[in-house]
Residue, then its C-alpha position, 0 to 999 in steps of 0.5 A: x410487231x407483236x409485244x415478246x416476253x422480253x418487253x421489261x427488258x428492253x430499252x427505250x428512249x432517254x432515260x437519262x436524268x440522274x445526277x442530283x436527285x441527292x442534293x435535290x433532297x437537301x434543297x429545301x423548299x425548292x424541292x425541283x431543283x438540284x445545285x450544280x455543286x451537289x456531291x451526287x453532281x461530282x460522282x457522276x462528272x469524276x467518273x466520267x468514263x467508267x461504267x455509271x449504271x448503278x450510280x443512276x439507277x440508284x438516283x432513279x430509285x431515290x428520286x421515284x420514292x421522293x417523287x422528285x425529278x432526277x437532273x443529270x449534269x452536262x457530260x457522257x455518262x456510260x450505262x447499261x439499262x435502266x429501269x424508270x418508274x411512274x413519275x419519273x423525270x429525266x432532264x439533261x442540260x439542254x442536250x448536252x447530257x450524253x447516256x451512252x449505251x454500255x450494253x445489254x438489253x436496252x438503255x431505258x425501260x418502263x412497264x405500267x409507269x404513267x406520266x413519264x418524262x424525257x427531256x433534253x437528253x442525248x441516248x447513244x446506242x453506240x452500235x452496241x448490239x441489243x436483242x434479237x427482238x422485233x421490239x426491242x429498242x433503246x428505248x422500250x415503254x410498255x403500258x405507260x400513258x401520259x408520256x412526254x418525250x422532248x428535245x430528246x436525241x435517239x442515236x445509233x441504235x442496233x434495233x429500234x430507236x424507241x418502241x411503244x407498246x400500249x403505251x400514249x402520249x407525246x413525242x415531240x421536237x426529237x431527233x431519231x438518226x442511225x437506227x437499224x429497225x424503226x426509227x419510232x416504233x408504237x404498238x397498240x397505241x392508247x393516244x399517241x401523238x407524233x410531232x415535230x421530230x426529225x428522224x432519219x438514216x433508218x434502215x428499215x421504217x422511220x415511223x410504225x403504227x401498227x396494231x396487233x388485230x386492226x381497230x382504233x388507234x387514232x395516232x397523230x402523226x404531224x409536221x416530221x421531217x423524215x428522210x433516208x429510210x431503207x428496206x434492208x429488212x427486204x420484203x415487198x412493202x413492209x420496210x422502206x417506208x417514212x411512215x407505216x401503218x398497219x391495222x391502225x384506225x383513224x390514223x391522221x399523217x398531216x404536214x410531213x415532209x418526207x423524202x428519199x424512201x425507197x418503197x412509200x413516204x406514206x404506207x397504209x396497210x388495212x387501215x381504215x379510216x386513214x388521212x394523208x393530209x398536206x405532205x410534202x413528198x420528195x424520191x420515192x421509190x415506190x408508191x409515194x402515198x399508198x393506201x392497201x388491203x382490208x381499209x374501209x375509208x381513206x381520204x389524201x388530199x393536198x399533198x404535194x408529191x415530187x418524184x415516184x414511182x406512183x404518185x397515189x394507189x388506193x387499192x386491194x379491192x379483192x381484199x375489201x379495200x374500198x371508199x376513198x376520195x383522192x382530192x386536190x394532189x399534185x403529182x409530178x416527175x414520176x418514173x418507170x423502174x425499168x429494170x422490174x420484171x414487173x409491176x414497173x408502174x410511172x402512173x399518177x393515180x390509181x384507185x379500184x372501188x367506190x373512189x372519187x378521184x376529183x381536182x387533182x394535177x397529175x404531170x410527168x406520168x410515163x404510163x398514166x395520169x389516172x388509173x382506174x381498176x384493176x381486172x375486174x376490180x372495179x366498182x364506182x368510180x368517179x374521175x372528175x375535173x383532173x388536170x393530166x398533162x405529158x402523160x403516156x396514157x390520160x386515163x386508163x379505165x378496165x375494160x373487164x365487163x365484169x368490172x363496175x361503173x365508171x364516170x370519167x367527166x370535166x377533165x382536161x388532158x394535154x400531151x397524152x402520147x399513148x391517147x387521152x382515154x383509153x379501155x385496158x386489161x391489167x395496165x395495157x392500154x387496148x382499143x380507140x381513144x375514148x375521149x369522146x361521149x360514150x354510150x357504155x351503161x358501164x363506163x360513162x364518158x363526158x365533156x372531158x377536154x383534150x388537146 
């Protein structure tokens, strides 16, 4: 998580745009355009299957001092890392350019470079292995603004697929497949937005935004599709995620469809001001949409989540977590992981503190539609015209009289198996049905339908 001192030597994504910067220097007015029949053009295709390292970064280091775009022909060109600088462009023909990791560090690489850009390449790791580094990656920038990575392939990569470190920009219509660690990994980002890739087959976390000390990041992270991420780092939350944000601020996850993730699609840790906005969420195994620990202000609204473990937890009340509204989600075929000695969860919604959970479609939940505090964590709860339905519990509310106050009002329950409204201790219903009106100070109980 924390930028190492290899971070120059790292690689990071498609650098790959290096054949005809020579002719383009000859080319007379059109000065952005290299000929296909250019000398630099037919080194390149000649040596097709020999280690091409230095004749790119030689291309590179030319096309940097003329400040002109570096245009690699179609074809494999086999590399070791390269090292890109401020300006420089790299553009293949339309994906049909291959650079082909030969080992080392990483394949592309750039430190305090701004206004780089990637474009209609191809970046094969080719399983060769890279550093032992948390960071590293096929492709590593650090220090770069004003990125623009487009129609860009990041494959089989033993770390990574692309790490940032504070570093902004765009990184849009990429593909990122068969990548041991992260997918897309940013740190301490300075405006980054995420948009419109395709990332999957990663085995620890398809997108991170994580932070070194929580603060504003503000990362945009829009209308991916992520599919088949792992946890095979293990831990209890940290890995297994389509999307992982950690200390990050003002972080908005918007019209994403994530699916097959075997802990969250979407995973906050101590993120505050977070939005889960209009998901589509598909075999999670865990928490579908999780928002935890240290946040102050979260809102996941409109998401549609279709197989879980848990539909939506906004939790860690003991740790500051706090101030949520939970809004107009549908929540369905949720499921018991029974062969947990714990923690076997199958509950729609659960929140802790100062949380209105208001206009949600909870259905299919085996332990409960709505979950409400944990212990004595529990303080300003509002759930309000919710549709539950085929649940075993309706509404389970802490029944610890330390906990705070609680208005459950204008729900509809259908087909609760275990009662509609019911006190519990830590998850286990206790006491009567308490779909009738309460006169509890602390949990008040009201015009709530049942059937």
């Amino acid at each position: 998580m924390i930028p190492t001192r290899r971070s120059l030597l790292t690689g990071t994504i498609g650098l790959g745009a290096a054949a005809a910067a020579t002719a383009a220097a000859h080319a007379g007015p059109r000065r952005d355009v290299v000929s296909p029949g250019s000398v630099a053009n037919h080194a390149l295709l000649a040596n097709a299957d020999d280690e091409q390292t230095a004749t790119v970064q030689d291309l590179i280091d030319r096309a940097a001092a003329e400040r002109r775009p570096v245009l690699l022909p179609a074809g494999v060109l086999r590399t070791g890392p390269l090292t890109l600088y401020p300006g420089t462009a790299l553009i293949g023909a339309h994906g049909l350019t291959t650079l082909q990791f030969s080992g080392g560090a990483g394949l592309l690489v750039a430190d305090k470079s701004d206004g780089i850009r990637l474009q209609d390449l191809v970046l094969d790791g080719a399983s060769r292995a890279l550093e032992a580094d948390e960071d590293a990656a096929l492709v590593r920038f650090t220090d770069c603004a004003n990125l623009r990575i487009t129609n860009v392939t990041v494959r089989r990569s033993l770390a990574n697929g692309v790490t940032l470190i504070r570093s902004g920009g765009t990184i849009c219509d990429c593909t990122i497949e068969q990548v041991l660690l992260a997918g897309l990994r940013s740190i301490d980002a300075t405006g980054l937005e995420i948009a419109h890739n395709d990332i999957s087959d990663c085995r620890n976390n398809g997108i991170q935004v994580w932070r070194t000390t929580a603060g504003e990041d503000g990362t945009l992270v829009s209308a991916n599709r992520i599919a088949r991420i792992e946890a095979k780092g293990g831990g209890t939350g940290e890995n297994g995620n389509g999307v992982n944000v950690f200390r990050a601020g003002g972080v908005l996850v918007t019209g994403n469809r994530i699916t097959d993730c075997v802990y969250s699609a979407v995973r906050g840790n101590a993120a505050s001001n977070f939005q889960i906005l209009g998901n589509s969420v598909h075999r999670i195994g865990e928490v579908a949409l999780y928002v935890e620990f240290g946040f102050e202000g979260a809102i996941v609204a409109n998401n549609l989540i279709d197989g879980a473990a848990t539909g939506i937890s906004v939790t860690n009340f003991n740790e500051g977590g706090r101030l949520a509204v939970i809004e107009g989600n549908l929540i369905r075929n949720l499921h018991r992981r029974e062969k947990e000695a714990i923690d076997k969860r199958g509950e729609g919604i659960a929140v802790e503190a100062d949380t209105i959970v208001s206009g949600n479609v909870v259905e299919g939940a085996p332990t409960c539609g709505i979950m409400v505090g944990w212990g004595r964590y529990m303080r300003n709860c509002l759930v309000t015209q919710n549709i539950i339905r085929d649940a075993g519990s309706g509404i389970l509310v802490s029944s610890d009289v330390e906990a705070g106050a609680c208005l459950i009002a204008a729900n509809m329950i259908t087909g609760a198996k275990n009662g509609a409204i019911r006190a519990m201790t830590m998850g286990r219903p206790e006491g009567p049905d308490l779909a009738q009106p309460s006169a509890d100070a602390r949990i008040k109980i009201s015009d709530n339908i049942v059937s």
